[in-house]
ZAVO-764962 format. One record per residue: residue number from 1; residue in three letters; z, y, x of N, C-alpha, C in turn. Coordinates in Angstrom, 1 decimal, decimal comma. Last residue first. Example, Ala and Ser with C-alpha at 12.3 -4.5 7.8 and 13.67 -1.06 7.14 Angstrom:
     i    aa      npz      npy      npx     capz     capy     capx      cpz      cpy      cpx
     2   SER      7,1     -2,2     12,8      7,1     -1,1     13,7      7,9      0,0     12,9
     1   ALA      7,8     -5,7     13,2      7,8     -4,5     12,3      7,8     -3,3     13,2
//
This chain:
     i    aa      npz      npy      npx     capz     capy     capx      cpz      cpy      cpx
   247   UNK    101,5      0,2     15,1    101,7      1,4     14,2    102,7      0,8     12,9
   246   UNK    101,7     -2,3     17,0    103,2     -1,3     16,9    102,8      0,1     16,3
   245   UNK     99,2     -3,3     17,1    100,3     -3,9     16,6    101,3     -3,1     16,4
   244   UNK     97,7     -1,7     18,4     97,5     -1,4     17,5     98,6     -2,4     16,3
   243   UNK     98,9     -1,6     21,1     98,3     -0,5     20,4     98,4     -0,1     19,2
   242   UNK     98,8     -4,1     21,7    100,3     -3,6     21,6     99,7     -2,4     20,9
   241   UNK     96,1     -4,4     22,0     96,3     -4,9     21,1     98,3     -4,5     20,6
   240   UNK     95,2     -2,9     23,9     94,8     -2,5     22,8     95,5     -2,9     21,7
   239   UNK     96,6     -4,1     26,2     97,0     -2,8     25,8     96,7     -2,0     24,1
   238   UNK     95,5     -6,6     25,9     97,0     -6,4     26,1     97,3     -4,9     25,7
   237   UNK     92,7     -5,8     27,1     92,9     -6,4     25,9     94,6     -6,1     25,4
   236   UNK     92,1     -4,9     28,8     92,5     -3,9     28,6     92,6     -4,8     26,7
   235   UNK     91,6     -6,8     31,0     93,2     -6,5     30,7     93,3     -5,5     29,7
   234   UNK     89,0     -7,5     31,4     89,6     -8,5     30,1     91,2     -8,0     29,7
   233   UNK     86,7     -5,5     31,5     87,6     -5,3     31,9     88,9     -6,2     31,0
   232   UNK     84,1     -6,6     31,1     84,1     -5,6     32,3     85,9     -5,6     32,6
   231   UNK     84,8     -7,7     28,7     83,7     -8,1     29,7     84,2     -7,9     31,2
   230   UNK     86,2     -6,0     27,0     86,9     -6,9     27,2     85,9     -8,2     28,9
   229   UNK     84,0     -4,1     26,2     84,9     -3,9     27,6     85,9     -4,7     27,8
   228   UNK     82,0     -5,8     25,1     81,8     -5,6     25,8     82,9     -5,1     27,2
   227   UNK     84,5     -5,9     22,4     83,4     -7,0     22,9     83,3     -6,7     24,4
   226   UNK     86,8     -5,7     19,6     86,4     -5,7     20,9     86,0     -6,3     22,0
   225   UNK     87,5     -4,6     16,5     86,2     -5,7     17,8     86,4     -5,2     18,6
   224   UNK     89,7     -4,1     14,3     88,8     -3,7     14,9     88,5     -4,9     16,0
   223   UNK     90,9     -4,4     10,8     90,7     -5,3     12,0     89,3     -4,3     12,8
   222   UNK     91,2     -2,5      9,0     91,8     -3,5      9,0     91,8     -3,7     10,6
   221   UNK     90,9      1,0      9,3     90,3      0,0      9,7     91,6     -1,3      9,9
   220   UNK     91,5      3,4      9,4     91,5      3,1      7,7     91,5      1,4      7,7
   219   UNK     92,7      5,7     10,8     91,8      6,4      9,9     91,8      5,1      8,5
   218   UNK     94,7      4,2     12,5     95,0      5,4     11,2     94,0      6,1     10,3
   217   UNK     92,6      2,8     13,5     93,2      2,3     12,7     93,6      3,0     11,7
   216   UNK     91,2      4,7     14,8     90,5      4,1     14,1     91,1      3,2     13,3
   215   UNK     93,4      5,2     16,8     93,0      6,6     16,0     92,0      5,5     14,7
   214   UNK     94,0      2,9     18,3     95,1      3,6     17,5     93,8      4,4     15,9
   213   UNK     91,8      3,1     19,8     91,4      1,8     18,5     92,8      2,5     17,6
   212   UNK     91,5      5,2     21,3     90,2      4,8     20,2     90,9      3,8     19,2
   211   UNK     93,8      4,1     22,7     93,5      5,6     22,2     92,9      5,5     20,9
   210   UNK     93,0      2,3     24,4     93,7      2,1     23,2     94,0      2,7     21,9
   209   UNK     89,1      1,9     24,5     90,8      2,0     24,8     91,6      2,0     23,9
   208   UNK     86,9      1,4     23,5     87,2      1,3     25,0     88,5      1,2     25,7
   207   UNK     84,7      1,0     21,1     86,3      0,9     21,3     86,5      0,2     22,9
   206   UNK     81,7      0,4     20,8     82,3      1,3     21,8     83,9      1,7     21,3
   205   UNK     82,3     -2,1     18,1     81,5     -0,8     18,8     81,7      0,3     19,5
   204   UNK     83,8     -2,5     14,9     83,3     -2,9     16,3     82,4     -1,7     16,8
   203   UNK     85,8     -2,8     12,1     84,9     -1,7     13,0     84,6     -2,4     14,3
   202   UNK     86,0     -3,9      8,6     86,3     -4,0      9,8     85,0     -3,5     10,6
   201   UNK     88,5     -3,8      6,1     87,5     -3,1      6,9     87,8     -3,5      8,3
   200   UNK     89,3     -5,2      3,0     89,3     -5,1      4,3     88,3     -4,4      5,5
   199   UNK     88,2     -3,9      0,0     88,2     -4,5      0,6     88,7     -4,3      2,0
   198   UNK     88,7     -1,4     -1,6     89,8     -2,1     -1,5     89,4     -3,1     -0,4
   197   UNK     86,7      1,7     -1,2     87,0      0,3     -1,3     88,3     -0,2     -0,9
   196   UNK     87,0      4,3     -0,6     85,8      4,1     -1,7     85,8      2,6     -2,2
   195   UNK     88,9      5,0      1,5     88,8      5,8      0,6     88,4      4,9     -0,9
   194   UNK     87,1      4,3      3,4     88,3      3,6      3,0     88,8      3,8      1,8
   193   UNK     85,2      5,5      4,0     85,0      4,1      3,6     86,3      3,8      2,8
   192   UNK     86,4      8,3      4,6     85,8      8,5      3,6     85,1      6,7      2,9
   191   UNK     87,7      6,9      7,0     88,4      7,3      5,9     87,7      7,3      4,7
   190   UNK     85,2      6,3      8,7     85,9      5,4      8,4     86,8      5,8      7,3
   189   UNK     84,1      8,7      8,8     83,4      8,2      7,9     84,3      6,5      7,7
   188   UNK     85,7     10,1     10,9     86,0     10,6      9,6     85,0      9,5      8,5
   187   UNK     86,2      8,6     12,8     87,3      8,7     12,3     86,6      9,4     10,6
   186   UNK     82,7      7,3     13,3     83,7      8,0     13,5     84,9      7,7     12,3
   185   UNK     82,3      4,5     15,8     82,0      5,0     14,4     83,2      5,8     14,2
   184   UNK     82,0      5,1     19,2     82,7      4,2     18,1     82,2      4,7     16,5
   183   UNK     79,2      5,7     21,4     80,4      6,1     20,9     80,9      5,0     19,4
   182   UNK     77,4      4,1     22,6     78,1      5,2     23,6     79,5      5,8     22,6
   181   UNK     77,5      0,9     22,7     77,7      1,9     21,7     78,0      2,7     22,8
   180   UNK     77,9     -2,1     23,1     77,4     -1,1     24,2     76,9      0,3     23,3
   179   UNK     76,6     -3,6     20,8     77,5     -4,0     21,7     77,0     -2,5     22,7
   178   UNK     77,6     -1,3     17,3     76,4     -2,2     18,5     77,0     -2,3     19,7
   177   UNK     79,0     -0,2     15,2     78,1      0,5     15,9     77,5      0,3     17,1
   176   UNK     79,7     -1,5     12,0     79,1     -1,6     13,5     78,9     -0,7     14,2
   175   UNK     81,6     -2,3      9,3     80,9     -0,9     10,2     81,0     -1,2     11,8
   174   UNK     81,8     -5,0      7,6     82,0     -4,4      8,6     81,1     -3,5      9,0
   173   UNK     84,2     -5,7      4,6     83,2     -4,4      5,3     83,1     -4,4      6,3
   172   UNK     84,4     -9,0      2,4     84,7     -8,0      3,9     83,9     -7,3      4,1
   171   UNK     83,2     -9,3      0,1     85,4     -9,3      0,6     85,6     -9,0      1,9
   170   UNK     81,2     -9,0     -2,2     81,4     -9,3     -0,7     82,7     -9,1     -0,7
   169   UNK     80,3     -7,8     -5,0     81,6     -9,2     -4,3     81,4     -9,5     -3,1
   168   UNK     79,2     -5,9     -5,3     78,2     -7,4     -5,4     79,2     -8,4     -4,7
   167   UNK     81,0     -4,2     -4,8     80,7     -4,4     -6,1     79,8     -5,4     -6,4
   166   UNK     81,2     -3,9     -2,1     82,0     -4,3     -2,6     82,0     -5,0     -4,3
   165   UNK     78,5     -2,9     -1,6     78,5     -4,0     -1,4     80,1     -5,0     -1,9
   164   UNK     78,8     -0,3     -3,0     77,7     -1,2     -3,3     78,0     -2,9     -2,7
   163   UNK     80,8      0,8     -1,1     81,0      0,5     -2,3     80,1     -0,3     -2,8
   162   UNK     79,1      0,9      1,4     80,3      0,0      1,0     80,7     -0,5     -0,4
   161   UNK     77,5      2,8      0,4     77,1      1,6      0,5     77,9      0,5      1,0
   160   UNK     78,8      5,1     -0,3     78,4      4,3     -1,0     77,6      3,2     -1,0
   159   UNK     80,2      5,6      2,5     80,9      5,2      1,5     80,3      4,4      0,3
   158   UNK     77,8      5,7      3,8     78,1      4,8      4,6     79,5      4,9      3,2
   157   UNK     76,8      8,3      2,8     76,2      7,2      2,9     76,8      6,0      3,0
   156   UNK     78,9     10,1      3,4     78,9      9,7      2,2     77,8      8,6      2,0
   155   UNK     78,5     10,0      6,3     79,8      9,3      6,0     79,5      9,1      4,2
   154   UNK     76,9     10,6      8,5     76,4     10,7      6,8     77,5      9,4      6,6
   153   UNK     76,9     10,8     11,2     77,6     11,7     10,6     77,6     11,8      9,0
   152   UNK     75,4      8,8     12,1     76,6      8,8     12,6     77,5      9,9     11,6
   151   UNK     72,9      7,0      9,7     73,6      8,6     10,8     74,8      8,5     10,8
   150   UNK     72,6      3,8      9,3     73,5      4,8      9,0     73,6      6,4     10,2
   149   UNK     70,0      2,1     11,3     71,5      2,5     11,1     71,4      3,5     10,4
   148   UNK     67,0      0,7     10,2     67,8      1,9     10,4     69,2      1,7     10,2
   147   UNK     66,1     -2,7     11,2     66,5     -1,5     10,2     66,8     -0,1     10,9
   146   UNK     65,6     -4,9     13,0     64,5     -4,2     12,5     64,8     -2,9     11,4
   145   UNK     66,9     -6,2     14,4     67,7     -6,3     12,6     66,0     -5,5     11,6
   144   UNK     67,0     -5,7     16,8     66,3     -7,3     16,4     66,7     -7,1     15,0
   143   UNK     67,7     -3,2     16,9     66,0     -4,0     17,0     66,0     -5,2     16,4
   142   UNK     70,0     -3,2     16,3     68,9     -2,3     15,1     68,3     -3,1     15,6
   141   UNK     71,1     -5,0     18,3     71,6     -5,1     16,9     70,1     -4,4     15,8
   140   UNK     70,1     -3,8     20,3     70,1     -4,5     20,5     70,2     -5,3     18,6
   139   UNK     70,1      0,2     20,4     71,0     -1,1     20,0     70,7     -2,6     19,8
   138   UNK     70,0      3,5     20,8     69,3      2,5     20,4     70,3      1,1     20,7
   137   UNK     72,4      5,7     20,7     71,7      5,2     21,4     71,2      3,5     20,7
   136   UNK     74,7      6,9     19,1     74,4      7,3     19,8     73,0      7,2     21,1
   135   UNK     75,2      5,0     16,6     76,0      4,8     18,0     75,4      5,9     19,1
   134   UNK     74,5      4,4     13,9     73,9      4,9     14,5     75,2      5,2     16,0
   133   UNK     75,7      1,4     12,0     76,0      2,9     12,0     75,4      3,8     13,4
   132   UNK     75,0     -1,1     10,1     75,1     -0,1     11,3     75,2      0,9     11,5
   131   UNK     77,2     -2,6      8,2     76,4     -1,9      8,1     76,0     -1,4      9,5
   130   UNK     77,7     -6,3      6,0     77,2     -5,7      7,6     77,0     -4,6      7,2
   129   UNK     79,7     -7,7      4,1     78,8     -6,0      3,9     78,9     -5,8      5,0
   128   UNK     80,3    -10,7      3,9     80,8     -9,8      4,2     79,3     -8,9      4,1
   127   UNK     82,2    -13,7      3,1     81,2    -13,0      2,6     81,3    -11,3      3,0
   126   UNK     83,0    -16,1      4,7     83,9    -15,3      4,5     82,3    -14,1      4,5
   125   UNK     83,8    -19,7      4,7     82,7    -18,7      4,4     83,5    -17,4      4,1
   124   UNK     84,6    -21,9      6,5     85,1    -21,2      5,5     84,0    -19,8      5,9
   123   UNK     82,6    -25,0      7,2     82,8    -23,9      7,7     83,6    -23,3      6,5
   122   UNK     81,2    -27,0      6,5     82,6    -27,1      6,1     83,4    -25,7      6,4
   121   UNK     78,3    -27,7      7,0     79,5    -27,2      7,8     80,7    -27,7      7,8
   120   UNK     77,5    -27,6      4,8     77,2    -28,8      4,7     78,6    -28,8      6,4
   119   UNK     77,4    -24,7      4,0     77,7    -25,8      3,2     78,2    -27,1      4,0
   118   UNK     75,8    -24,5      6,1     76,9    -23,7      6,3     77,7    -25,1      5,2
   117   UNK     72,7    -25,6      5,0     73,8    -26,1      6,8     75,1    -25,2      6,7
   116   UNK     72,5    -24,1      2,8     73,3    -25,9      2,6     73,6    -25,9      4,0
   115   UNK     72,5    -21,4      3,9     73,3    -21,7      3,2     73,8    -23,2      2,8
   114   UNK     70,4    -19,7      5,5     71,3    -20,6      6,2     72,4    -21,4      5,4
   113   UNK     68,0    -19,9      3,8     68,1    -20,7      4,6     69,0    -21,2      5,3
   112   UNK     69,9    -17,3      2,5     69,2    -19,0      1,5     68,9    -19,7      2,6
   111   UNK     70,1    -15,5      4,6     71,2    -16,5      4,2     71,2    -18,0      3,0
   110   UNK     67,4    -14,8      5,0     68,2    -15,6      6,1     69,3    -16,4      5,5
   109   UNK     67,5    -13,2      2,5     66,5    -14,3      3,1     67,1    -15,3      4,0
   108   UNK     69,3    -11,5      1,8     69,1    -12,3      1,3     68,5    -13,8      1,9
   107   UNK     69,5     -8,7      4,3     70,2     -9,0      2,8     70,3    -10,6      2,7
   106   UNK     67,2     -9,9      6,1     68,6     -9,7      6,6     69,6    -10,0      5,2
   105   UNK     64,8     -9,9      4,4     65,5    -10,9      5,1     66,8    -11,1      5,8
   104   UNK     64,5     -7,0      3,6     64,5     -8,2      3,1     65,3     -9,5      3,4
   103   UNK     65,9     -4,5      4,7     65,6     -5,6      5,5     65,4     -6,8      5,0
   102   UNK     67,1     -2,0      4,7     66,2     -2,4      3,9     65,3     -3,3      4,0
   101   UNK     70,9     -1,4      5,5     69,3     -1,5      6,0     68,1     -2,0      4,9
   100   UNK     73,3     -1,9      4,7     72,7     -0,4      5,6     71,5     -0,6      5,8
    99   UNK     73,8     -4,4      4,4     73,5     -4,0      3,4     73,2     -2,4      3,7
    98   UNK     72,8     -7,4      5,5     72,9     -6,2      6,3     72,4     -5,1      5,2
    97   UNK     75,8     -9,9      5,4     74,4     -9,2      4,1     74,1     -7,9      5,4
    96   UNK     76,8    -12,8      6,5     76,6    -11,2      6,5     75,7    -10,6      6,2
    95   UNK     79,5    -14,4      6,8     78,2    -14,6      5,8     77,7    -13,3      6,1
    94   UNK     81,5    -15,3      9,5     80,9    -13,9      9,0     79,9    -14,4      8,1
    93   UNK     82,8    -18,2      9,5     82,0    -17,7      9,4     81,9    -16,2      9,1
    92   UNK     85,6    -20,4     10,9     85,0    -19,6     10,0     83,4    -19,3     10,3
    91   UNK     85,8    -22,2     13,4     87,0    -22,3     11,7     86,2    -21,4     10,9
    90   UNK     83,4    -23,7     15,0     84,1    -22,3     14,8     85,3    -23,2     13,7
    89   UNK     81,7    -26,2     15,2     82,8    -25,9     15,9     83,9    -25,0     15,8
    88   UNK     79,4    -26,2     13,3     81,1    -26,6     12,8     82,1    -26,5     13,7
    87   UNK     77,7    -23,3     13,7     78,4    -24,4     14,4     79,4    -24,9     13,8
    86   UNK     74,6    -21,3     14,0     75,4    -21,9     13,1     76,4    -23,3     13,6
    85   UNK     72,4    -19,7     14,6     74,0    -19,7     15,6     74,9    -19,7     14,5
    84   UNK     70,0    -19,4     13,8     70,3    -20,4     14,7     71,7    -20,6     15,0
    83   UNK     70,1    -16,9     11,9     70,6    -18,7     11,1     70,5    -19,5     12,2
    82   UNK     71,7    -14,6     13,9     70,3    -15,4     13,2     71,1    -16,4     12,8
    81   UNK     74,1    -14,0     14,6     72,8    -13,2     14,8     71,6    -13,2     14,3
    80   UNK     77,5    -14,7     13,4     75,8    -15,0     13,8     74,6    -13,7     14,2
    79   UNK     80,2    -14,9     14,0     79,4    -13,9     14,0     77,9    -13,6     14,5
    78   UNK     82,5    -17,6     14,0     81,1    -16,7     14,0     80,9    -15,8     13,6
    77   UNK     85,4    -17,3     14,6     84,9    -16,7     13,7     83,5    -16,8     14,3
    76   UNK     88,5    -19,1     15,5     87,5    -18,6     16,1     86,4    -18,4     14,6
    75   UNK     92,6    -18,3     15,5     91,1    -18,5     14,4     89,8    -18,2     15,5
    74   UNK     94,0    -19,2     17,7     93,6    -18,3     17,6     92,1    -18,5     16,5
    73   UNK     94,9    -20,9     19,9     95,1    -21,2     18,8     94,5    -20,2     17,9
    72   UNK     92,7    -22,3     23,0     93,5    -21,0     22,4     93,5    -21,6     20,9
    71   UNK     91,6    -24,1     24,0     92,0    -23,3     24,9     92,9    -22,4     24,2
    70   UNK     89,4    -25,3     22,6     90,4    -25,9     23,7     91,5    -25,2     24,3
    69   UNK     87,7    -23,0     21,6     88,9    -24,4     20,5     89,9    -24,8     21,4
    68   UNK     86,4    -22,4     23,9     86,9    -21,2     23,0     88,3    -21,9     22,3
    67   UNK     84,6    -24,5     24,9     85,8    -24,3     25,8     86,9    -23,2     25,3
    66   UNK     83,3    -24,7     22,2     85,0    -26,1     23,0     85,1    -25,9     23,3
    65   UNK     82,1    -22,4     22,3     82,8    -22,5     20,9     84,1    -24,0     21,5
    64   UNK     80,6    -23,0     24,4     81,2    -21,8     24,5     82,5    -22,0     23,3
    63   UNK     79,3    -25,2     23,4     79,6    -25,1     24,6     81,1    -24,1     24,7
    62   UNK     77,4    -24,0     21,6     78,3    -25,3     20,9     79,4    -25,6     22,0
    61   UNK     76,1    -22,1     22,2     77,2    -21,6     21,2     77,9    -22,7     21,2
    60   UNK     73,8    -22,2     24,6     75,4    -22,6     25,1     76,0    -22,0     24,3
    59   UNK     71,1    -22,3     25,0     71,5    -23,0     23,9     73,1    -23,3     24,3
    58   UNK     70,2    -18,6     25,8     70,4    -19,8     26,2     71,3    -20,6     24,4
    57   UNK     69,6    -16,1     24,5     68,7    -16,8     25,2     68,8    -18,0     25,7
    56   UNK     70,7    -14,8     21,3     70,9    -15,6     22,5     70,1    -16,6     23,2
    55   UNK     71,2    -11,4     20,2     70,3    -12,0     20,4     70,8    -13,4     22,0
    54   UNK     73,2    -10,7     18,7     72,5    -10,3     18,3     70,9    -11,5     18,6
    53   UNK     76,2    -13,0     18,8     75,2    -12,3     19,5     73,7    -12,0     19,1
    52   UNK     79,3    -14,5     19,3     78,1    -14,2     18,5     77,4    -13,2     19,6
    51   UNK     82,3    -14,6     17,4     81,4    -15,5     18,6     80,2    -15,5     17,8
    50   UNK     86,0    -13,2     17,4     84,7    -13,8     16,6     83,6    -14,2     17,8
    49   UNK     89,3    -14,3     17,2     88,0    -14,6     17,8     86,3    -14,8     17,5
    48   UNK     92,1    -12,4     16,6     91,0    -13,8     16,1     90,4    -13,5     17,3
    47   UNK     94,4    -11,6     17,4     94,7    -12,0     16,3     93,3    -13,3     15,8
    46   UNK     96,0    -11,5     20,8     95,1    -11,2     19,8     94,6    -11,9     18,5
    45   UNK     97,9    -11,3     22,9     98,2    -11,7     21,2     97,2    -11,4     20,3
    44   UNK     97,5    -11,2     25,5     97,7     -9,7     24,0     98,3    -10,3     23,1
    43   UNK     97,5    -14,2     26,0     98,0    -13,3     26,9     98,3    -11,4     25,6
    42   UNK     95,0    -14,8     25,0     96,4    -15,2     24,9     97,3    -14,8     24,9
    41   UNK     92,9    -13,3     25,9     93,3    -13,6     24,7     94,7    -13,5     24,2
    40   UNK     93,1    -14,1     28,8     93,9    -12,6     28,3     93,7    -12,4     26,8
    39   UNK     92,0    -16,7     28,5     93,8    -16,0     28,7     93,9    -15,1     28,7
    38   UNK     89,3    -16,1     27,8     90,4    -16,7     27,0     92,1    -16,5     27,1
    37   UNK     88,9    -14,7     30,4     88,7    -14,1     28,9     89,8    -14,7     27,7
    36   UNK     88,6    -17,1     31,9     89,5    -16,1     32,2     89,7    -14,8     30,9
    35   UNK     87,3    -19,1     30,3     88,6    -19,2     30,5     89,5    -17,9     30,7
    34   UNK     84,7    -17,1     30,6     85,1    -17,3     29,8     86,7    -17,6     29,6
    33   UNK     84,5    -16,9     34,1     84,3    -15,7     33,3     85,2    -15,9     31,5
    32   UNK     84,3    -20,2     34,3     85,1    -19,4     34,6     85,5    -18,4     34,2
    31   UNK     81,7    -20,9     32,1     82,9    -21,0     31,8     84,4    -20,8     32,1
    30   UNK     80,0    -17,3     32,0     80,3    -18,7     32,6     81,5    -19,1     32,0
    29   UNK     79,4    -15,0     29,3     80,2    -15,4     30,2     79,8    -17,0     30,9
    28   UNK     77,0    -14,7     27,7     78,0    -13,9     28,9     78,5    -14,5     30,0
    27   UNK     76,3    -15,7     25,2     75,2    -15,7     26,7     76,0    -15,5     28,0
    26   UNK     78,0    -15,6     23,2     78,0    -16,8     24,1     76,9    -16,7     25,5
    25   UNK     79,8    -13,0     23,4     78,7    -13,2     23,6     78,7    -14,7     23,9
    24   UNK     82,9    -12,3     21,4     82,7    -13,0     22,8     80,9    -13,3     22,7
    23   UNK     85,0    -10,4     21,0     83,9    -10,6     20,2     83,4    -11,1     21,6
    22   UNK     88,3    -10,3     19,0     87,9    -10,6     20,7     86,2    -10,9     20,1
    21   UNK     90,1     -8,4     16,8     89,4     -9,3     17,0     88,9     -9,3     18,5
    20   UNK     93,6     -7,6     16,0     92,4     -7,4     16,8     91,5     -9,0     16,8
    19   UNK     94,6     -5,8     13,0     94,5     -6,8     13,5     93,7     -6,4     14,9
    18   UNK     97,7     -4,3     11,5     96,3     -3,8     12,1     95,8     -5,7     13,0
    17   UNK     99,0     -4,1      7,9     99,5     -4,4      9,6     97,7     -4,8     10,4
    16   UNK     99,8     -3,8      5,2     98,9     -2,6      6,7     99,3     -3,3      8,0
    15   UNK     99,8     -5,7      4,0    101,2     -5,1      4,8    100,5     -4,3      5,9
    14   UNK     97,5     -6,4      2,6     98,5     -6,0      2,2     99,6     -5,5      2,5
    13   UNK     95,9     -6,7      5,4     95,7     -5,6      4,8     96,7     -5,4      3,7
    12   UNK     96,9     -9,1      6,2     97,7     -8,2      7,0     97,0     -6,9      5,9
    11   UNK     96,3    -10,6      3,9     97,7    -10,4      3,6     97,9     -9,4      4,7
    10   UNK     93,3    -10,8      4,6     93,9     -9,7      3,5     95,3     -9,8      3,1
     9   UNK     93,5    -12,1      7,3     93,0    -10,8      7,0     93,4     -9,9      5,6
     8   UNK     94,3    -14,6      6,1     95,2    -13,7      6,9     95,0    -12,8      7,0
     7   UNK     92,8    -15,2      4,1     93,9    -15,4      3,7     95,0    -14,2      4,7
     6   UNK     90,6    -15,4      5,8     90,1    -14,5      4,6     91,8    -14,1      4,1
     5   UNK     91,6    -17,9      7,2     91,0    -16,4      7,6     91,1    -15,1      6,7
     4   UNK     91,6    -19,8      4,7     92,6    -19,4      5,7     92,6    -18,2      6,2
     3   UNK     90,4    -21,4      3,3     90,1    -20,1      3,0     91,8    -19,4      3,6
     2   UNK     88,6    -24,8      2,6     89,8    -23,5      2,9     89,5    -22,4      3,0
     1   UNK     87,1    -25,7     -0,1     87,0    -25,2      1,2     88,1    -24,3      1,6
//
C-alpha cells in the first residue's frame, strides 16, 4: 500500500519545514462555497487536505471528496468522525486512536469495524494518537467522543500520553482543540509534546491567524489545521500559509 503522505509529512519534519492542512466539513459547504474554498487552496499553496466531521447530517463525503480530487493536486486526507466516513475517494486516511480519553470504542472498537473496509479501500493508512485538549468551551468533538479533553493547562498530561501513544507505534500526534475552539492548544504544552516524541505533530483548533499558526509552529507543531476560519474567511489561507512556509 503506498505510503506517500506519511512519506511527505515525515521528510518535511526531517527538514523542519512547517506544513498546512485545509480541514473541510463535508456538511458545509455547497459546491459553490466549496470550489471557492478549493481555490484559495490553490491559491496558498497549501500542503494537504483533510475531510471530515465530528458529526455529518447529510450523505455528501463521496460528493465533496470529486469535487475536492477534481479540482486540486493536493493529497486529500480523511479525517473521519465515525466508521461511516469511509471513502476510496480520499488518498489517505487519519486511523485515529482517541488516546486522551477512556472511550472503549473510540481507542479500539470502531477501528476493528472500520478495518477490512479501509483494507479493502486501498486507502494509505496513516496511524495516529487523537488527543483533545479542552478549548475553552464544550465541543462537538467531546460530545459525540463522549470523553474528557486534556485541561488546557496539564501539559504533563498531554506529554505522557503522546508518549504512550508513540510507544504503541502510532506515527502521527494530533492535539485537537475542536472546530470552533475559543482558543488553540497552548504554546507551552505543544513544546513540553515535542519534547517527549519523535513523531510528527499535528495541531488544529481555533488557529485564526497567522500570528497563531507562526507561534505554534516554533513551539513544535509539524502540520497545523485549519477549518472553521478558512469558512468564514477562505483568504486568510494565503497568509497562514506564507506564514508558516517562510520560518
Amino acid at each position: 500500500m503506498d505510503r506517500q503522505v506519511l512519506h511527505i509529512i515525515s521528510q518535511a519534519r526531517q527538514k523542519n519545514k512547517k506544513l498546512l492542512a485545509v480541514l473541510i466539513d463535508p456538511d458545509t459547504p455547497g459546491d459553490e462555497q466549496l470550489l471557492e474554498i478549493i481555490e484559495h487552496v490553490n491559491m496558498s499553496g497549501a500542503d494537504l487536505i483533510f475531510v471530515g466531521g465530528s458529526l455529518l447530517t447529510h450523505d455528501s463525503l463521496d460528493q465533496c471528496l470529486k469535487v475536492i480530487k477534481s479540482n486540486t493536486k493536493a493529497p486529500v486526507i480523511l479525517f473521519p468522525g465515525s466508521v461511516m466516513q469511509i471513502s476510496p475517494q480520499a488518498d489517505a486516511i487519519l486511523f485515529l486512536s482517541l488516546i486522551s480519553g477512556r472511550n472503549p470504542e473510540l481507542l479500539i472498537g470502531n477501528q476493528v469495524i472500520a478495518a477490512p473496509y479501509i483494507r479493502q479501500s486501498g486507502l494509505e493508512v496513516l496511524p495516529t494518537g487523537y488527543m483533545l485538549i479542552d478549548s475553552g468551551r464544550p465541543t462537538t468533538a467531546s460530545y459525540m467522543s463522549n470523553s474528557l479533553p486534556i485541561p488546557h493547562h496539564k501539559s504533563e498530561i498531554a506529554a505522557c500520553t503522546a508518549m504512550a501513544g508513540e510507544m504503541l507505534g502510532l506515527k502521527l500526534i494530533y492535539m485537537d482543540g475542536g472546530s470552533g475552539a475559543d482558543k488553540h492548544v497552548s504554546t507551552d504544552m505543544i513544546e513540553e509534546v515535542r519534547k517527549s516524541v519523535d513523531a510528527p505533530i499535528i495541531i488544529g483548533g481555533g488557529i485564526r491567524n497567522a500570528e497563531a499558526a507562526q507561534d505554534i509552529c516554533r513551539a513544535g507543531a509539524d502540520v497545523i489545521v485549519v477549518g472553521n476560519a478558512t469558512e468564514s474567511n477562505p483568504a486568510i489561507l494565503k497568509e497562514i500559509a506564507e506564514a508558516i512556509h517562510n520560518l
